[in-house]
N, C-alpha and C positions, 0 to 999 in steps of 0.2 A: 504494500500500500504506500502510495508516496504524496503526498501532499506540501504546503511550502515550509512553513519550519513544524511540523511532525510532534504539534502540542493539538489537534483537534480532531480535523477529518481522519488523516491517516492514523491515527493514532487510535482512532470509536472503530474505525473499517476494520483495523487490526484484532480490536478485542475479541468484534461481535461476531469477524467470520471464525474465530478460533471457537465461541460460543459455538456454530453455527456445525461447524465441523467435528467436534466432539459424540464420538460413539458413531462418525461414519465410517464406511472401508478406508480408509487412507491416511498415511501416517505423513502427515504435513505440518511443515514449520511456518507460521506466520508473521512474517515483518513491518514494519513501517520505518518511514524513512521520511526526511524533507529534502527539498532542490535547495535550504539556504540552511546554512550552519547556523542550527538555535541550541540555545542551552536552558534545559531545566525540564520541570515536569509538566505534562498534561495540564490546560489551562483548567482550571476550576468549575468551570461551567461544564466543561465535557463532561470530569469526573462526576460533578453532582446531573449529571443527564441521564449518564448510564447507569449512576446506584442508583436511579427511580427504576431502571430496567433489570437490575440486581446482576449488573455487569462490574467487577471492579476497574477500576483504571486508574488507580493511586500509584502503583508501582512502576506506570511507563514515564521514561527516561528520553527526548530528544535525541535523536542521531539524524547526520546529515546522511545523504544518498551518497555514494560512492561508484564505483565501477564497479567493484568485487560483489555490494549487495546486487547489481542487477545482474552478474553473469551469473548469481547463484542463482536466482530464481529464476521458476520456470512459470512463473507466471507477472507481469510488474502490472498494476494495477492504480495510475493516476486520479486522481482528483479532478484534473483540468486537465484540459488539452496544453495548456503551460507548463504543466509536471511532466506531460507527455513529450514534450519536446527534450525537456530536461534528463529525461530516462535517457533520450536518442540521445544525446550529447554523450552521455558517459558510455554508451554502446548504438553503435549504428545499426548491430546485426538483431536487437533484442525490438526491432519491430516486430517480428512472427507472433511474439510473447507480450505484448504491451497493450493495453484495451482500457477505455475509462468501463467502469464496473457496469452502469446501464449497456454500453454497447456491446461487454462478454455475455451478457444476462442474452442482449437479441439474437448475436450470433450462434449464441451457447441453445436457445431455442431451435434455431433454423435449421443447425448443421448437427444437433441431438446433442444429450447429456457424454463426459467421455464414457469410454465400454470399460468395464473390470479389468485391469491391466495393462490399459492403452497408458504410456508416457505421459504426465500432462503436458510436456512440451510437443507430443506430436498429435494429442486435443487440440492444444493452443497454435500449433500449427494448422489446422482444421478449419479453427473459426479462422486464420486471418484469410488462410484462400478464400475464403468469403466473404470479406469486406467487399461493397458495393464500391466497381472500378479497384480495387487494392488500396483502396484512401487507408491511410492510417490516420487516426485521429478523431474518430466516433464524430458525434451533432452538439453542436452547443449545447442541448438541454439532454444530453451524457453527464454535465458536468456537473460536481456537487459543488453548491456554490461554500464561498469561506463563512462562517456565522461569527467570525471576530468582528466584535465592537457592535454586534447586534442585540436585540432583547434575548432574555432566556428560552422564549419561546422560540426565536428562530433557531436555537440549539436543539430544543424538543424534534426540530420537525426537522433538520439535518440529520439528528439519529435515530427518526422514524424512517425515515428514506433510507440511511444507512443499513440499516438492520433488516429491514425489509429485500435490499441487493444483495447484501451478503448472503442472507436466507436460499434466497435464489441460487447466487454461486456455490453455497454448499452444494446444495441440489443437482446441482452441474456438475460440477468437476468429482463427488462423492456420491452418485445414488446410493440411494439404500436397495 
């Protein structure tokens, strides 16, 4: 999950798809990361958004994105098509793997859930030969927007959305 400094979006996408993914087939590590070197913990708002959803997120810690986080993963999953570009900076080749979360969710529809055993990188291969024209970089409204400096509510309803795609992507990448 990579968002710009990795105290709100990336940081809720991360918890909730681990939520999300627990007790599926699949033995996966989930990360978050930001495009700008921040230091400290999840903004306060986040943390008290997700204990209303009985998610904890006291203990994540800010890390910038790097090269080695995106050649690890086989899946990079932006916030914005700004983060998205930012993945591509640190890896040119990690377009096949790179999707804002609504666009994995439509492609992940179109081209089926991965099959018990398939690589998720050559899932994640799957969907992007599917992108409409090979666009990388999903539709504006892919994007989750930032809820810094907004009311609390608009944190409510960026981790109703969050949780909701994540939900999805377990589903995806993990049937049961």
């Amino acid at each position: 999950m990579v968002c710009t400094g990795n105290i709100i979006r990336s940081a809720m996408a991360e918890a909730m798809l681990r939520v999300h993914l627990d007790g599926r087939p699949l033995d996966a590590t989930v990360r978050s990361a930001g495009t700008l070197a921040w230091d400290g913990a999840a903004h306060r708002s986040a943390v008290e958004v997700l204990r209303e959803r009985g998610v904890d997120l006291t203990g994540h810690a800010s890390q910038p994105l790097t090269a080695a986080l995106v050649a690890d993963a086989d899946l990079v999953l932006p916030m914005a098509r700004t983060h998205l570009w930012g993945v591509l900076a640190h890896d040119p080749d990690a377009d096949a793997r790179t999707f804002l979360l609504p666009e994995l969710v439509r492609l992940g529809r179109s081209v089926g859930a991965r099959v018990p055993g398939e690589p998720v990188r050559g899932w994640a291969a799957r969907l992007a030969a599917a992108r409409p024209n090979g666009r990388v970089g999903g539709r504006p409204e892919d994007e989750i927007a930032d809820p810094l400096g907004e009311p609390f509510a608009v944190f409510r309803a960026t981790a109703a959305r969050l949780d909701d795609v994540t939900a999805q992507i377990a589903g995806l990448v993990a049937p049961l």
